[in-house]
C-alpha positions as CSV (number, residue, x, y, z in Angstrom):
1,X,103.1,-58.1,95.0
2,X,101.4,-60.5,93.1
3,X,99.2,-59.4,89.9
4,X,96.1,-60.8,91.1
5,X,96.7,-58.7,94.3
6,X,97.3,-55.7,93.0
7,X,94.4,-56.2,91.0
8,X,92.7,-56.4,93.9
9,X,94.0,-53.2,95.1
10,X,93.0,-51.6,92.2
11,X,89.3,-52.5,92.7
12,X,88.9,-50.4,95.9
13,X,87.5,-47.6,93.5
14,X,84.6,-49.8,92.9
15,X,83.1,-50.4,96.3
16,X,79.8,-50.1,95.4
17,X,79.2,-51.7,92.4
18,X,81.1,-54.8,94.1
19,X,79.1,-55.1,96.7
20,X,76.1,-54.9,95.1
21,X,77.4,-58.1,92.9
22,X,78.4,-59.5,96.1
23,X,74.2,-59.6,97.2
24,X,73.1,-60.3,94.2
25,X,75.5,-63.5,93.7
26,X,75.1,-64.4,97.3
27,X,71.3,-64.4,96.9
28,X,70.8,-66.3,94.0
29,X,73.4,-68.8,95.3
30,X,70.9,-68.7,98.5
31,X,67.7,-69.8,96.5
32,X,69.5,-72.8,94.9
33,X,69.5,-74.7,98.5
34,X,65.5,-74.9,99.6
35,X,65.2,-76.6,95.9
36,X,66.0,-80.4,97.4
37,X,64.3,-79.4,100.5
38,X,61.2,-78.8,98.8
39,X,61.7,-81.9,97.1
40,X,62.7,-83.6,100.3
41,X,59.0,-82.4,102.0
42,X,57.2,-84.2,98.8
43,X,58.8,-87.3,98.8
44,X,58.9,-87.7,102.6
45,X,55.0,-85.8,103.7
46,X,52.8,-84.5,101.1
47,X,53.0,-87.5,98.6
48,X,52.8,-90.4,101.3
49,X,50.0,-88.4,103.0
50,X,48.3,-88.0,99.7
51,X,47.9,-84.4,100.7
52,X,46.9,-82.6,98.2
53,X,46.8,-79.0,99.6
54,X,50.1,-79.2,100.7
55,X,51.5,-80.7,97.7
56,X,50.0,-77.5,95.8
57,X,52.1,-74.9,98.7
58,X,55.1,-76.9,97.9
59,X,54.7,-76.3,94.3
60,X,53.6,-73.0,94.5
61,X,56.6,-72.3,97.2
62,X,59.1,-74.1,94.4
63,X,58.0,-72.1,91.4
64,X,58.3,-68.8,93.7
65,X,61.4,-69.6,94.3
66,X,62.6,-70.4,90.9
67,X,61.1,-67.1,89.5
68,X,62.6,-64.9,92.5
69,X,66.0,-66.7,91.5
70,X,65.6,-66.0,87.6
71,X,65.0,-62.6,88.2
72,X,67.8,-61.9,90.2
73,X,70.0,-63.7,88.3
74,X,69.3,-61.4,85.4
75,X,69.8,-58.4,87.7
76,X,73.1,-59.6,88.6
77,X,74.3,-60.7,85.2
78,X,73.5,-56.7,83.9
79,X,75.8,-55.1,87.1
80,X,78.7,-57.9,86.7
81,X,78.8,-57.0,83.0
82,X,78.8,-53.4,83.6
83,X,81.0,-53.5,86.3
84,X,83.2,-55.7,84.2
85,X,83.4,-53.4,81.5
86,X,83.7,-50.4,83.1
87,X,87.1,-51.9,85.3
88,X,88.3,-53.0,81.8
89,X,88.0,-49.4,80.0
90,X,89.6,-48.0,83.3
91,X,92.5,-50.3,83.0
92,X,92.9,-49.7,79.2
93,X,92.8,-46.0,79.9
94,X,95.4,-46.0,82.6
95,X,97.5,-48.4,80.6
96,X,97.7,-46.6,77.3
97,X,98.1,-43.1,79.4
98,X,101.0,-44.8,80.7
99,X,102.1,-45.5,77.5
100,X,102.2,-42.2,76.6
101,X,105.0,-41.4,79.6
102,X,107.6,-43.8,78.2
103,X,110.5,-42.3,76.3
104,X,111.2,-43.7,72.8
105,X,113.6,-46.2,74.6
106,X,110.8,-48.7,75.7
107,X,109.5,-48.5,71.7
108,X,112.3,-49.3,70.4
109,X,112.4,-52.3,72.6
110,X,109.1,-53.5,72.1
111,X,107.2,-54.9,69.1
112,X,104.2,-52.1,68.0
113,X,101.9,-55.8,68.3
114,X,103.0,-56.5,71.7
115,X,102.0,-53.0,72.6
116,X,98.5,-53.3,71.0
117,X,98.5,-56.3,72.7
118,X,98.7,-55.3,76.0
119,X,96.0,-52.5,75.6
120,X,93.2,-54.6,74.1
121,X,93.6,-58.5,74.9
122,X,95.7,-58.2,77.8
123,X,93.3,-56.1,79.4
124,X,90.3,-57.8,78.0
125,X,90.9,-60.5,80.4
126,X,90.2,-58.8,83.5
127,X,86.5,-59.0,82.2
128,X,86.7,-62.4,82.0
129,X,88.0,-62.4,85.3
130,X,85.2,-60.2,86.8
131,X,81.8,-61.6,85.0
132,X,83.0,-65.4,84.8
133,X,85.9,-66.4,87.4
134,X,84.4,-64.2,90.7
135,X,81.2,-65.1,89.8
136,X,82.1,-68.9,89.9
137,X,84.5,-68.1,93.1
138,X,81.5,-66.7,95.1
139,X,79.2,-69.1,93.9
140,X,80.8,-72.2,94.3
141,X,82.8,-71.5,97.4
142,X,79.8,-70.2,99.1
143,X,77.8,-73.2,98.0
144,X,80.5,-75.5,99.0
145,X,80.3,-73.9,102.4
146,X,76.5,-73.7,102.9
147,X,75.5,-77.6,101.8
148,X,78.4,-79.0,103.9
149,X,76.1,-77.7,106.9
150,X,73.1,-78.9,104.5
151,X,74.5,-82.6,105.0
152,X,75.7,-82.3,108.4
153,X,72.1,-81.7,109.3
154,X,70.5,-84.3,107.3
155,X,72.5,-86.9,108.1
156,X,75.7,-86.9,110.0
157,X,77.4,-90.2,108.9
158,X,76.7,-89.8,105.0
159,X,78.3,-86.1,105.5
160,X,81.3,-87.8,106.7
161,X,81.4,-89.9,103.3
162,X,82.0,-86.8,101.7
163,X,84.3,-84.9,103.7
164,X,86.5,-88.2,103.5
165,X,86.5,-87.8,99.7
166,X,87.5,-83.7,99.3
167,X,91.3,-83.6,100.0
168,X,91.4,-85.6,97.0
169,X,90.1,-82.7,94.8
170,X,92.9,-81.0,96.7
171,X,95.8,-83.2,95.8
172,X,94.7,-83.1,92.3
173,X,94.5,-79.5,92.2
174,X,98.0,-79.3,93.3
175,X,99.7,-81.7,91.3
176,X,98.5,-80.1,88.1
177,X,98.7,-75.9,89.4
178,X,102.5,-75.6,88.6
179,X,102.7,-77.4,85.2
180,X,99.8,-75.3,83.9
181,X,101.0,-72.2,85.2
182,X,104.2,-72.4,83.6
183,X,102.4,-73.7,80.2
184,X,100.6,-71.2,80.0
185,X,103.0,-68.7,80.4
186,X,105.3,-70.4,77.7
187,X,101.5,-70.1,75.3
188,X,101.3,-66.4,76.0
189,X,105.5,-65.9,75.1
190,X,104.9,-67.6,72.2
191,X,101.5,-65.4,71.3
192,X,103.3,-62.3,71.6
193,X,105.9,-63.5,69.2
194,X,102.7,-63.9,66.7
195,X,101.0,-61.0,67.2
196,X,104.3,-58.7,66.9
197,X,104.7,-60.7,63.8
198,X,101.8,-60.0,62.2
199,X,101.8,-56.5,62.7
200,X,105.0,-55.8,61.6
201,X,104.2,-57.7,58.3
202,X,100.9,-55.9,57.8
203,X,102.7,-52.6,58.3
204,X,105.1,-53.7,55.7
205,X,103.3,-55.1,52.8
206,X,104.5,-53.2,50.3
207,X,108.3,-54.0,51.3
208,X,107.2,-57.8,51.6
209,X,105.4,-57.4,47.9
210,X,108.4,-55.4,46.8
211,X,111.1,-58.8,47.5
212,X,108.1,-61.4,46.1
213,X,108.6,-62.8,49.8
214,X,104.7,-63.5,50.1
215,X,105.9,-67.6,50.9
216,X,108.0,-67.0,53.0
217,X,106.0,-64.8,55.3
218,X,103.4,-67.1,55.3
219,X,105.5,-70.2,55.9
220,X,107.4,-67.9,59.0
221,X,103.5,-67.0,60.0
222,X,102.1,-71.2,59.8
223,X,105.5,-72.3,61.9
224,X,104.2,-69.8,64.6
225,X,100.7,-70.6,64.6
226,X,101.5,-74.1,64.5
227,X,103.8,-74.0,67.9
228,X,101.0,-71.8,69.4
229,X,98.5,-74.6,68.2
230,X,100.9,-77.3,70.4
231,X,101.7,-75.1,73.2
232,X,97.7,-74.4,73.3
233,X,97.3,-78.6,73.4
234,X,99.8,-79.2,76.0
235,X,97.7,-76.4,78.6
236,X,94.0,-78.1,77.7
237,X,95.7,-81.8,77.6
238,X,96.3,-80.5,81.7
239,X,93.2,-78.7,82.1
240,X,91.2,-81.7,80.8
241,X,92.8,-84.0,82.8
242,X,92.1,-81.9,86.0
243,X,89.2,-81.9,84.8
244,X,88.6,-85.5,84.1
245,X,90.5,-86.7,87.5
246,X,87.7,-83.8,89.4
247,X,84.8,-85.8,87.7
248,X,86.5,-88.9,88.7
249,X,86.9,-88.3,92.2
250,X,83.5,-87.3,92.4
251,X,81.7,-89.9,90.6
252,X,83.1,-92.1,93.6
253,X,82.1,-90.0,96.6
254,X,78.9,-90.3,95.0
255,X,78.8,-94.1,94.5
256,X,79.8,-94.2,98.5
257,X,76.8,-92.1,99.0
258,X,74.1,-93.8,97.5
259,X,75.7,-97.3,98.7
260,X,75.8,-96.4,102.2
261,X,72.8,-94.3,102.2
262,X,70.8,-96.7,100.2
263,X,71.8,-99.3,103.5
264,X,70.8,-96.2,105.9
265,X,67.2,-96.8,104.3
266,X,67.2,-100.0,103.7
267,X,67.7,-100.0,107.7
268,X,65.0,-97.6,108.1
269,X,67.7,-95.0,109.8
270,X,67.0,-92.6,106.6
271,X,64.2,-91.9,104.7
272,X,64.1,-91.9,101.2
273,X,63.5,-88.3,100.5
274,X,66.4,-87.5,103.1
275,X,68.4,-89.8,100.3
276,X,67.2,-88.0,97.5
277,X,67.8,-84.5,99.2
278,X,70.9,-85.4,100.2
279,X,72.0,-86.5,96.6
280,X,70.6,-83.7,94.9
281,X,72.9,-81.7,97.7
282,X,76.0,-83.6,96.6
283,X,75.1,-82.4,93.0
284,X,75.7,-79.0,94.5
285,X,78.7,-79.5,96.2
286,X,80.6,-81.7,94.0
287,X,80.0,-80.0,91.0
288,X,81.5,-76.7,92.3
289,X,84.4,-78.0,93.4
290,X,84.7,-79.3,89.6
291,X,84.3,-76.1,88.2
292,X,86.7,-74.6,91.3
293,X,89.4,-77.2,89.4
294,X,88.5,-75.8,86.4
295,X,88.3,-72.4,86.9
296,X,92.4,-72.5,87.7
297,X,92.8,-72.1,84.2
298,X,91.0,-69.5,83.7
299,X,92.5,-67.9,86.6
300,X,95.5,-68.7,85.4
301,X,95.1,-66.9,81.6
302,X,93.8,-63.6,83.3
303,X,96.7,-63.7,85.6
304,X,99.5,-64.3,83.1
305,X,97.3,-61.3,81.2
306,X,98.0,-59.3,84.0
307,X,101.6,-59.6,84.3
308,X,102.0,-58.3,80.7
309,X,99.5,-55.1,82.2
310,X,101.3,-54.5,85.1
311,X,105.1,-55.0,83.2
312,X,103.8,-51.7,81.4
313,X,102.4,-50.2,84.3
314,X,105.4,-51.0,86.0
315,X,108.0,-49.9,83.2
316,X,109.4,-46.6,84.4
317,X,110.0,-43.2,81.8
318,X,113.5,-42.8,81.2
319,X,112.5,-39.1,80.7
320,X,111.3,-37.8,84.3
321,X,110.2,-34.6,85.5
322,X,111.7,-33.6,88.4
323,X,110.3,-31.6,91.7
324,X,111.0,-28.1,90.5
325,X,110.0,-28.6,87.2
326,X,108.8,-25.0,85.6
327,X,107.2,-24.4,82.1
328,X,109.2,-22.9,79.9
329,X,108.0,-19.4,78.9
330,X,107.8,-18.3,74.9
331,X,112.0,-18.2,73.9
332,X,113.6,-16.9,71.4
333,X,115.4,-20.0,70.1
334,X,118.8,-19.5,71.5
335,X,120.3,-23.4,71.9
336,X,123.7,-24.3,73.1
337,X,124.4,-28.5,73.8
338,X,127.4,-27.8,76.7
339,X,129.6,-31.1,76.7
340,X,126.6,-33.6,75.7
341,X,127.5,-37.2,76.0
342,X,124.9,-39.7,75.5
343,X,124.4,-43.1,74.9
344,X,122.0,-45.8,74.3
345,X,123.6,-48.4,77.1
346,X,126.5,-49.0,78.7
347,X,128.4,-50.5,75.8
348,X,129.0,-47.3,73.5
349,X,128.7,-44.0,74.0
350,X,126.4,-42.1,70.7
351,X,127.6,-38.7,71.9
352,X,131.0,-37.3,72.8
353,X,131.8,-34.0,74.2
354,X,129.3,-31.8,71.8
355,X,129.9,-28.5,72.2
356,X,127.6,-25.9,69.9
357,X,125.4,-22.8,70.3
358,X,123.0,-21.7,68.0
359,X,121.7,-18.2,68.3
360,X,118.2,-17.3,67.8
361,X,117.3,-17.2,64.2
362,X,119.9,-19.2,62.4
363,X,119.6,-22.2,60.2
364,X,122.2,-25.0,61.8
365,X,122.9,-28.5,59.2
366,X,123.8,-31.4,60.7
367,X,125.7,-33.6,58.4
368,X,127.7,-36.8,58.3
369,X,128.0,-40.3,57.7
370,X,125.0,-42.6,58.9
371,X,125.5,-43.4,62.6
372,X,127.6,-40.0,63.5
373,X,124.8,-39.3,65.8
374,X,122.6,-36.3,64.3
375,X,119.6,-37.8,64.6
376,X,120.4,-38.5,68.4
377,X,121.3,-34.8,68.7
378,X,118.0,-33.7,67.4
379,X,116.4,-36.5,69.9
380,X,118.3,-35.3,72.9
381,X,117.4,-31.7,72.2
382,X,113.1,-32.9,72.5
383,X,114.1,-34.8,75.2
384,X,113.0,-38.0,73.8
385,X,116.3,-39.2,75.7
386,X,117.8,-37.0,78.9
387,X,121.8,-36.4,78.5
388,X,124.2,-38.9,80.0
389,X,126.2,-35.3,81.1
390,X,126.5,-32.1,80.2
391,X,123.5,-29.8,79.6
392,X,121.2,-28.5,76.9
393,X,120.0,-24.9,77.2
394,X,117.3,-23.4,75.9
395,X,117.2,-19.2,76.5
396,X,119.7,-20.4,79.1
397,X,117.1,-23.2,80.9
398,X,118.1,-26.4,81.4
399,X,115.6,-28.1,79.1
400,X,116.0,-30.9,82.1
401,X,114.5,-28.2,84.6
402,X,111.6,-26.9,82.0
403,X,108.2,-29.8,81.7
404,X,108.4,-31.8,78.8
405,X,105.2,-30.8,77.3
406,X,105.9,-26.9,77.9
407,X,109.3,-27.3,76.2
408,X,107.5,-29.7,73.0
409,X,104.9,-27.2,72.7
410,X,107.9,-24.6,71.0
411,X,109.6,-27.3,68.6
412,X,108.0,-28.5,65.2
413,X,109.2,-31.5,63.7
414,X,109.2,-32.7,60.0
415,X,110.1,-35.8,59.6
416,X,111.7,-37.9,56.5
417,X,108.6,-39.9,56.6
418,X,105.7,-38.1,57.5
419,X,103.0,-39.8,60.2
420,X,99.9,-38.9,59.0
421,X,97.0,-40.6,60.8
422,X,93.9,-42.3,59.3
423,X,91.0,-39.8,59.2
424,X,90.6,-36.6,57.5
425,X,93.4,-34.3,56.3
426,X,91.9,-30.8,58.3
427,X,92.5,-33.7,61.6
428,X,95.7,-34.2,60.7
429,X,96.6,-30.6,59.8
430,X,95.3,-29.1,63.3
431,X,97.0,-32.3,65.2
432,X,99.5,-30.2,66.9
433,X,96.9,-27.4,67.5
434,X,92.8,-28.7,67.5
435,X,91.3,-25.3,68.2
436,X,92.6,-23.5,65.1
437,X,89.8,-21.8,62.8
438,X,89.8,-22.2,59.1
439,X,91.4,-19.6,57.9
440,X,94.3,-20.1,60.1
441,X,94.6,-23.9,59.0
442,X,94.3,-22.2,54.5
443,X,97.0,-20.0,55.6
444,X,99.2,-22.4,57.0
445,X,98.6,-24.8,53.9
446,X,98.9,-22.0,51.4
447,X,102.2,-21.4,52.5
448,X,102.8,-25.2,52.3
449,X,102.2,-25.2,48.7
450,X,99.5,-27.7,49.9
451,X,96.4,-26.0,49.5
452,X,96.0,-26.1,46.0
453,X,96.0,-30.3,45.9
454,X,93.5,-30.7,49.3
455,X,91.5,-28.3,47.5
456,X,91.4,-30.1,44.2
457,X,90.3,-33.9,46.1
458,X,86.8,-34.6,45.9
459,X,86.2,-33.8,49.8
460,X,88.7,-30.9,50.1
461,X,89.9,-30.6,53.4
462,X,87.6,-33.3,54.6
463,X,89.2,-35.9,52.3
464,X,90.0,-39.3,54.2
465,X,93.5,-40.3,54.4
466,X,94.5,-44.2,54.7
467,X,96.5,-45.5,57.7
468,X,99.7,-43.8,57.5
469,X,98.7,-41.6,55.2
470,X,99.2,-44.3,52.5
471,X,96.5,-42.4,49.8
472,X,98.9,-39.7,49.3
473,X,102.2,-39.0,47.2
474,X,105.2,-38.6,49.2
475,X,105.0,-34.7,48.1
476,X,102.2,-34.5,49.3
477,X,102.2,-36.1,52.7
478,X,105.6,-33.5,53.3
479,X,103.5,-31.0,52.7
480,X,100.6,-31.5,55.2
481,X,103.5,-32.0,57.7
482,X,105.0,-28.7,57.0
483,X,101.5,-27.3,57.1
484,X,101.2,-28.8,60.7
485,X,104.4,-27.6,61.8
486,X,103.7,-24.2,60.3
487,X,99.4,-23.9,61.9
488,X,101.3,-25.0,65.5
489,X,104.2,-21.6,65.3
490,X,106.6,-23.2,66.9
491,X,110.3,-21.2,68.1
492,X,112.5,-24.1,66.9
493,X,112.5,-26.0,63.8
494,X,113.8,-29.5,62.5
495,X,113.5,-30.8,59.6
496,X,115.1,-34.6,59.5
497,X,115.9,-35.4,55.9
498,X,112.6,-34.1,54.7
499,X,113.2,-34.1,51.3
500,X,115.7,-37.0,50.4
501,X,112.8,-39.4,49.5
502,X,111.2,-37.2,47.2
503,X,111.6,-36.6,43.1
504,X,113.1,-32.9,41.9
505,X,109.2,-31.0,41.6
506,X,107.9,-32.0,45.1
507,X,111.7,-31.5,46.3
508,X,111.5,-27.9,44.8
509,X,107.8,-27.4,46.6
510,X,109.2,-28.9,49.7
511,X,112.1,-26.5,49.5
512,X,110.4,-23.0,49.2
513,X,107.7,-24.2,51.7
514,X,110.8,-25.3,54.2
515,X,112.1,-21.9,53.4
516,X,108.7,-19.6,54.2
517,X,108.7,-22.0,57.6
518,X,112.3,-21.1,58.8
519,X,111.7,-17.6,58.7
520,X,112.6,-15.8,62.0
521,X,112.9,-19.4,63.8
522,X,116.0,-21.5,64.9
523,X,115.7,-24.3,63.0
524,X,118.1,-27.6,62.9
525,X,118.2,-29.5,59.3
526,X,119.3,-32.6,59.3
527,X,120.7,-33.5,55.5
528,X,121.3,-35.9,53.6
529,X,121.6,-34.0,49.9
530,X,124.1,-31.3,50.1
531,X,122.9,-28.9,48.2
532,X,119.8,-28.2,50.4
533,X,121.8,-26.7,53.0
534,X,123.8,-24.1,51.0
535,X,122.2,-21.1,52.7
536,X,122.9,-22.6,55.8
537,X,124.4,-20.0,58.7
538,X,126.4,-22.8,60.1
539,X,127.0,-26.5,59.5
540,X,127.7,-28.9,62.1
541,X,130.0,-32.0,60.8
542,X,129.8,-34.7,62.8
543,X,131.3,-38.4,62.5
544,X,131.2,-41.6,64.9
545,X,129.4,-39.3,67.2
546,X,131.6,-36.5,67.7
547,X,131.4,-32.8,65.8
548,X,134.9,-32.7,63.6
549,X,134.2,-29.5,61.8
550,X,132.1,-26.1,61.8
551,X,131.3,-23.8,59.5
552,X,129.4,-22.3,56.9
553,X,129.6,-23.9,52.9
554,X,132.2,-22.2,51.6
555,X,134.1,-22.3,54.7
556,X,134.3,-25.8,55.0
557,X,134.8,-27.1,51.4
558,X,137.9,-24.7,51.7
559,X,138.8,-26.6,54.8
560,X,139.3,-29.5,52.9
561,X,138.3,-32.0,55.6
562,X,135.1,-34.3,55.8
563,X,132.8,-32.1,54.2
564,X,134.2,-31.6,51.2
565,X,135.1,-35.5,51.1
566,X,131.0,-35.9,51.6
567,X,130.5,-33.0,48.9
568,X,132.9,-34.3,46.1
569,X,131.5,-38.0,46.6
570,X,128.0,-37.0,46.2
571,X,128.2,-34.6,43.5
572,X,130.5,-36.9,41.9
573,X,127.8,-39.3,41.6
574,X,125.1,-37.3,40.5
């Protein structure tokens, strides 16, 4: 189905508000049509007459009608802007809910700009569309309809002047449609491209700053805007000249007008006021057919806009819930991956065969090389990502058969690089859990080691924190997560790396916070520093995604196989 269609489709929620619009716009368009009429009576009765008292009616009926109009006119600007704007936060709302269905697959696929994109200027259009383009539609297409029976009635033979003269506003119209359609979808490509751009370079200043690439950004920036500059040309240089051909055309239907009505006159077959009501009624048809030319390109915009919507709308979750979905109950932590294999496409499989059960309670390391697949594990086990085959089991459920939230609600993550968001630190502490009191949220960041440094900012616990959390240490940051993950009580742990960005002190704070978390709870560690993971109660070795040895520390560097390769190599080089 075509976007504008299903746009369409989507509107039936708004009935009332629509139809409303649809009086209002059909009334003013009414009181534009006595105007020449009024006119028409002057020229042709009161004024020959000399008639005074009926001159005065005329007036008095004109400026009536004018005010009626104005007021109106205000009445329906107010609901087609409310109505506009309230379809517009709907569709934001609906898209960016959507957004929050998709698995991390369509992320990693999609620039973080296009996604903003799509949410604000995307659906920003469809106002546009509501309080400008249906606004014009009605108008002009009703007016079109109306005066052609205005002329008809006047005068028959000059009527047929004009209706000789439209299908050229037709061919015009249709040799233009297809060149600026795909134009402007080539403008919007190349927009995206931009926007993506921009974001990702504003999110990474301090990498750009850190390789002195400032010029090259901005000469990889002005090459952009420069082809979105020419592509934006090549879609007006069409506009304008459907535009200019529109005027064209008309400027000669009119010229055949006044020639063959000034002869009607001249012949006494048409009075002069029937002339100038009958021009002032081609002012009111051939300029909306003008704008009706012009308004494809506004058309046009708002529905390439909604392509890009509805692509989201349309993109499916690669993680669905199916029909006998059940919420997982509180577990105990007991994991087992049964014969997981996985993969991101169809090109090479991440996952081969993984076999491992964890029992409630235990610490579990996953190490190897990068690219052995641990991370995926851990991603599989959320169910950012469903298994290819096998199963994951949680307390024995199939984490497939449990809903995702229930099952999300019971893991806490801690990240290398902790996502704090901007606002206050208590906001991002409670994130995971926004009723919790006070005290709850000191005891969880005591046991952080990350009370004492909230306490000691100017605004405590109240203290802003930039995008990303970017006024903070790296320390620090860690900490807050671990507070998070420790105020939410979660059944399963996993901490990614959490400390291999981070000196020996906030290492050592991050350490013996880690350790008060993992107390009683399953929790996965994914490491990169060896030495972390001493205590572990079993580590998982994996390489080119497949588990090649198991065991605890001592176990393993007896072994003599991978591990101990990775231990002597990285002790070696500290």
């Amino acid at each position: 189905m075509k976007p504008l269609q299903r746009f369409l489709k989507y509107l039936k929620g708004y009935e009332t508000q629509i139809a409303l619009a649809i009086v209002l716009i059909l009334s003013v368009t009414a009181l534009n049509l006595p105007y020449p009429l009024i006119v028409k009576a002057m020229l042709d009765d009161a004024l020959p007459r000399h008639d005074w008292e009926k001159q005065k009616l005329l007036m008095a009926i004109f400026a009536g009608v004018f005010l009626l109009r104005g007021g109106l006119a205000y009445l329906n600007r107010f609901v087609l802007q409310r109505l506009g704007m309230r379809v517009t936060c709907d569709m934001r709302k609906d898209v960016f809910a959507h957004l929050q269905t998709l698995s991390l697959k369509y992320y990693e696929r999609h620039q973080t700009g296009k996604i903003a994109a799509r949410v604000s200027h995307d659906t920003g259009a469809i106002f546009g569309l509501i309080t400008g383009v249906v606004v014009n539609l009605i108008t002009d297409t009703v007016t079109v309809i109306a005066v052609l029976g205005m002329l008809f009635w006047i005068e028959w033979r000059l009527a047929l002047v004009v209706v000789a003269v439209l299908p050229f506003f037709l061919l015009n119209y249709r040799l233009s449609v297809k060149r600026i359609r795909a134009l402007s979808r080539r403008h919007r490509r190349n927009w995206d491209r931009v926007v993506g751009f921009l974001h990702e370079r504003v999110s990474s200043a301090r990498l750009v700053k850190s390789f002195s690439a400032e010029k090259r950004e901005i000469e990889r920036f002005n090459r952009g805007i420069e082809a979105d500059y020419r592509n934006y040309n090549q879609v007006q240089l069409f506009n304008v000249r459907l535009w200019v051909v529109a005027e064209m055309i008309s400027s000669v239907g009119t010229l055949g007008v006044l020639s063959y009505g000034g002869w009607l006159v001249i012949q006494q077959s048409l009075t002069v006021g029937e002339l100038v009501a009958f021009s002032s009624y081609i002012g009111f048809l051939f300029s909306p057919i003008v704008r009706l030319n012009d308004l494809h390109s506004v058309i046009q915009n708002a529905t390439t806009s909604l392509e890009k919507v509805y692509e989201v709308l349309d993109t499916p979750s690669f993680v669905v819930e199916g029909p006998g979905t059940i919420e997982l109950p509180p577990v105990r932590g007991r994991v087992e991956f049964r014969q997981v294999q996985f993969s991101y496409d169809a090109q090479r499989r991440v996952l081969k065969d993984i076999n491992v059960v964890v029992e409630p309670g235990q610490m579990i390391a996953l190490v190897g090389p990068s690219g052995a697949g641990k991370t995926t594990l851990i991603n599989l086990l959320c169910r950012f990502y469903d298994v290819d085959s096998g199963a994951i089991l949680l307390d024995e459920h199939d984490i497939r058969n449990v809903s995702v939230k229930s099952l999300r609600q019971q893991i806490g993550f801690v990240m290398q690089e902790s996502i704090l968001f901007s606002g206050s630190l208590l906001d991002n502490i409670r994130y995971g859990r926004p009723e919790a009191d006070m005290a709850s949220i000191q005891e969880a960041t005591k046991a952080a080691n990350a009370h004492d440094f909230i306490t000691s900012l100017p605004h405590g616990y109240n203290s802003a924190v930039g995008e990303r959390g970017v006024t903070l240490s790296g320390g620090q940051r860690q900490r807050i997560a671990i507070a998070r993950a420790i105020l939410k009580n979660p059944r399963l742990l996993i901490f990614d790396e959490a400390t291999s960005a981070l000196d020996t002190e906030s290492e050592r704070q991050i350490q013996d916070a880690m350790q008060k978390l993992m107390r009683g709870r399953t929790t996965f560690v994914i490491a990169h520093r060896l030495s972390t993971i001493l205590q572990a109660d079993k580590i998982v070795v994996m390489q080119q995604g497949e588990i090649v040895e198991t065991g605890r520390h001592d176990e393993l560097l007896a072994h003599g196989g991978l591990y101990r390769r990775l231990h002597d190599l990285q002790f070696r080089e500290e």
